[in-house]
N, C-alpha and C positions, 0 to 999 in steps of 0.2 A: 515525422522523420523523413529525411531526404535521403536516398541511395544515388550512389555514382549515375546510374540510368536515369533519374528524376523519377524514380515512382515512389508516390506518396504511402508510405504503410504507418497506420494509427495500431499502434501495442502497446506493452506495459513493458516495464524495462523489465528486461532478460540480461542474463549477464555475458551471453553473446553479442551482446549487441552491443554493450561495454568497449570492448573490444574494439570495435568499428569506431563508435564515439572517437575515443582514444586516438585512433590511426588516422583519423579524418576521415575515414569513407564512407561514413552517415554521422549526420546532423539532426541534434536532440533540438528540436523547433519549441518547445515548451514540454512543465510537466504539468498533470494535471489535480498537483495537491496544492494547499491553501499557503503553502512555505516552499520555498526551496528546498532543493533534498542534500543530504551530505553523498550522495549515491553522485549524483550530477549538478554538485551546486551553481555548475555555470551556466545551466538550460534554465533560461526564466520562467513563471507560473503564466499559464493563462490569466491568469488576474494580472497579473505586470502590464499583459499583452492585450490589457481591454475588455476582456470580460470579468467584472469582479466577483468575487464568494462561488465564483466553479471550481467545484470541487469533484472528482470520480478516480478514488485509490482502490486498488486490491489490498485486501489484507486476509489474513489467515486467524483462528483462535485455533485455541484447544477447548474441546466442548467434551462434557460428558454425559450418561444418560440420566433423564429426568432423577432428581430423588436421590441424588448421591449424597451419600452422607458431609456434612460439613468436614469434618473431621479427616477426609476423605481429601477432601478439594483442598482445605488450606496446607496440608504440606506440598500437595503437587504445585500451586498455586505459589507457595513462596519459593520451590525448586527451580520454576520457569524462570520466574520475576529475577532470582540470583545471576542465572546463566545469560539473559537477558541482557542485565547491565554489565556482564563479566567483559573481559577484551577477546576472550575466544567466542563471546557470541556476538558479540557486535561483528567481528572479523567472520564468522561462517554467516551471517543474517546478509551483511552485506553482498557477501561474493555470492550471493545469490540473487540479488538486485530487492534486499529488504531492508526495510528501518526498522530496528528492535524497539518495539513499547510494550513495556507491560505494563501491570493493573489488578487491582481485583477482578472477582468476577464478577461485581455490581458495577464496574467503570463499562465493564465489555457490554455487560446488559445496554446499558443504558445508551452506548455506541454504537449495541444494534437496532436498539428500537430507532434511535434517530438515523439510521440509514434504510431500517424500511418505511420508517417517514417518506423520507428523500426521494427514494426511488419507484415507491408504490406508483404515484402518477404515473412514470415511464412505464414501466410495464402494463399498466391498464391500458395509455393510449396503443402501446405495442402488442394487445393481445387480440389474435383477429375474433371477430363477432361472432 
């Protein structure tokens, strides 16, 4: 992103920053998921922009402690999943600069195993010796 001054700041969208987008006094340069976002669908992907399959999202879950009972999870688990897709959670997920997905909790597993895939490398080269 570009600011009135020219200085370059690499974030994650904020929903201050919205704002700016919006007024024209910072420019969303790309984002850095695999689609477009409904958040900014006019800021194109880095993959548009030449680097393809780069991908680096934040995302949040709800985790609990080891060994919770199933019985446990699946009502919380269909509670989120409801609110989720509702129009008041799309509407509070957004204005906060998020895309609502939900999932079981074997989609989220397997979500995060493939992003400590991803990212292990990085951190290895990035851990001093």
């Amino acid at each position: 992103m570009l600011c009135p001054t020219n200085v370059p700041e690499l974030s994650k969208h904020r929903p201050a920053r919205f704002r700016h987008i919006r007024n024209n006094t910072l420019k969303a340069l790309a984002v850095t998921t695999l689609n477009r976002t409904a958040i900014l669908p006019e800021a194109a992907t880095l993959a548009e922009q030449g680097m393809p399959n780069f991908e680096a999202v934040g995302w949040t879950a709800l985790l609990g402690p080891a060994g919770l009972a199933p019985e446990t999870i699946g009502p919380i688990n269909r509670i989120v999943n409801e609110f989720l897709v509702s129009d008041e959670g799309k509407s509070a997920l957004l204005n906060f600069g998020m895309e609502p997905l939900g999932g079981t909790p074997e989609d989220l597993a397997g979500f995060m195993a493939s992003e400590l895939t991803k990212w292990r490398p990085v951190a290895e080269k990035l851990t001093p010796e």
